[in-house]
DRENNU-158592 format. One record per residue (C-alpha): residue number from 1; chain; y, x, z. Coordinates in Angstrom, 3 decimals. Last residue first. Example, Ala and Ser with C-alpha at 12.3 -4.5 7.8 and 13.67 -1.06 7.14 Angstrom:
DRENNU-158592
ATOM;k;c;v;u;w
ATOM;2;A;-1.060;13.670;7.140
ATOM;1;A;-4.500;12.300;7.800
This chain:
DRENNU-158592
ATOM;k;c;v;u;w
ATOM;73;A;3.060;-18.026;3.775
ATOM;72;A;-0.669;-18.195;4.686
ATOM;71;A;-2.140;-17.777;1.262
ATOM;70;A;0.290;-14.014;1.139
ATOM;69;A;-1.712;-12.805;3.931
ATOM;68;A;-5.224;-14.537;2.943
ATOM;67;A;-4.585;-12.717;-0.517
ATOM;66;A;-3.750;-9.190;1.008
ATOM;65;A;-6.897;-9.404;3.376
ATOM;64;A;-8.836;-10.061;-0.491
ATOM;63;A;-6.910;-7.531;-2.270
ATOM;62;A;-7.714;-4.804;0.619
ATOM;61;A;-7.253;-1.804;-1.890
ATOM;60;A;-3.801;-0.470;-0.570
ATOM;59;A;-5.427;-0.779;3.150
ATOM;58;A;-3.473;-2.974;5.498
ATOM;57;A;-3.537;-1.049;8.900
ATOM;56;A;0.298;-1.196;9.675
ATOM;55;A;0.467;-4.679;8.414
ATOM;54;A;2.922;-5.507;5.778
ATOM;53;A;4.953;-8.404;6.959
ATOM;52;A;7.915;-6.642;7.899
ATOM;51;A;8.328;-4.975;5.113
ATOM;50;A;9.364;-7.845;2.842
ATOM;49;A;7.393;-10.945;1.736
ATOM;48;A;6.156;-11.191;-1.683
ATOM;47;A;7.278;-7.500;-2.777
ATOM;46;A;6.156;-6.209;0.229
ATOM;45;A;3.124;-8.010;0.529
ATOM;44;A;1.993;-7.134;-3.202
ATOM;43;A;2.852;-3.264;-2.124
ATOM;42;A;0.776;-3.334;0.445
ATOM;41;A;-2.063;-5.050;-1.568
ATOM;40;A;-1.872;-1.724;-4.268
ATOM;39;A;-2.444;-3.119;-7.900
ATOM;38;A;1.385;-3.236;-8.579
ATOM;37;A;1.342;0.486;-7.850
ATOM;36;A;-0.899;1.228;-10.781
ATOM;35;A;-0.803;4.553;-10.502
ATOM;34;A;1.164;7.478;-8.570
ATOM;33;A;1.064;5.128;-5.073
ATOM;32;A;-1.929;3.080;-6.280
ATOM;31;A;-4.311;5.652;-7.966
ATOM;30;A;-2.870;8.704;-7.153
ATOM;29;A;-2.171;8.294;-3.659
ATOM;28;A;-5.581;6.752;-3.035
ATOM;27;A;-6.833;10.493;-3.744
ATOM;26;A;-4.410;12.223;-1.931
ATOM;25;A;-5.272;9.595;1.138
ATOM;24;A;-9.489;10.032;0.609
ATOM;23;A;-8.251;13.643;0.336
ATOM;22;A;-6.373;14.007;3.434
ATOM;21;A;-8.491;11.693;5.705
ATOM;20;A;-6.573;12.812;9.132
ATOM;19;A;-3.525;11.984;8.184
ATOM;18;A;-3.945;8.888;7.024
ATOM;17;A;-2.009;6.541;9.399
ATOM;16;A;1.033;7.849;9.488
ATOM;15;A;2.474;9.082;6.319
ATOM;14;A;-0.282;7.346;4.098
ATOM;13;A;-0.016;3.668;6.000
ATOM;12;A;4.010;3.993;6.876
ATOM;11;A;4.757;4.210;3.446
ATOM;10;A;8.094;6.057;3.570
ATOM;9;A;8.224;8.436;0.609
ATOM;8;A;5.862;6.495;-1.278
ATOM;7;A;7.713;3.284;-1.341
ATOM;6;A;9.394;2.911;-4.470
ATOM;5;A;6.074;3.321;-6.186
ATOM;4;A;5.326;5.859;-8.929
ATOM;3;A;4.964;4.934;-12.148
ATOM;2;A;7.950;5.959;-14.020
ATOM;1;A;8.185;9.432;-12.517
């Protein structure tokens, strides 16, 4: 699929930390992850600064926590 993020398959945030929200995660899923990936804020930290700098609780529609991240480096 053209629109699906690279990442899906080992997003540490929907494989590990949403397990017990299925549908809020299914439903995030298909906006960011099957979506408009570009829009997710894990996905802007990736691309900006690598894995390592996505935190393990960043949601995929903090924009503003994503924008202090990326304001700091």
């Amino acid at each position: 699929m053209a629109n699906e993020c690279e990442l899906l398959s080992t997003c540490i945030f929907f494989n590990d930390k949403m397990g017990h929200l299925p549908i809020t995660a299914s439903l995030m899923k298909e906006q960011y992850c099957r979506g408009d990936f570009e829009a997710c804020a894990r996905y802007q930290v990736y691309r900006a600064l690598g894995r390592s700098a996505v935190p393990g609780d960043l949601l995929p529609n903090a924009s503003d926590r994503c924008d202090r991240i990326l304001e700091r480096h």
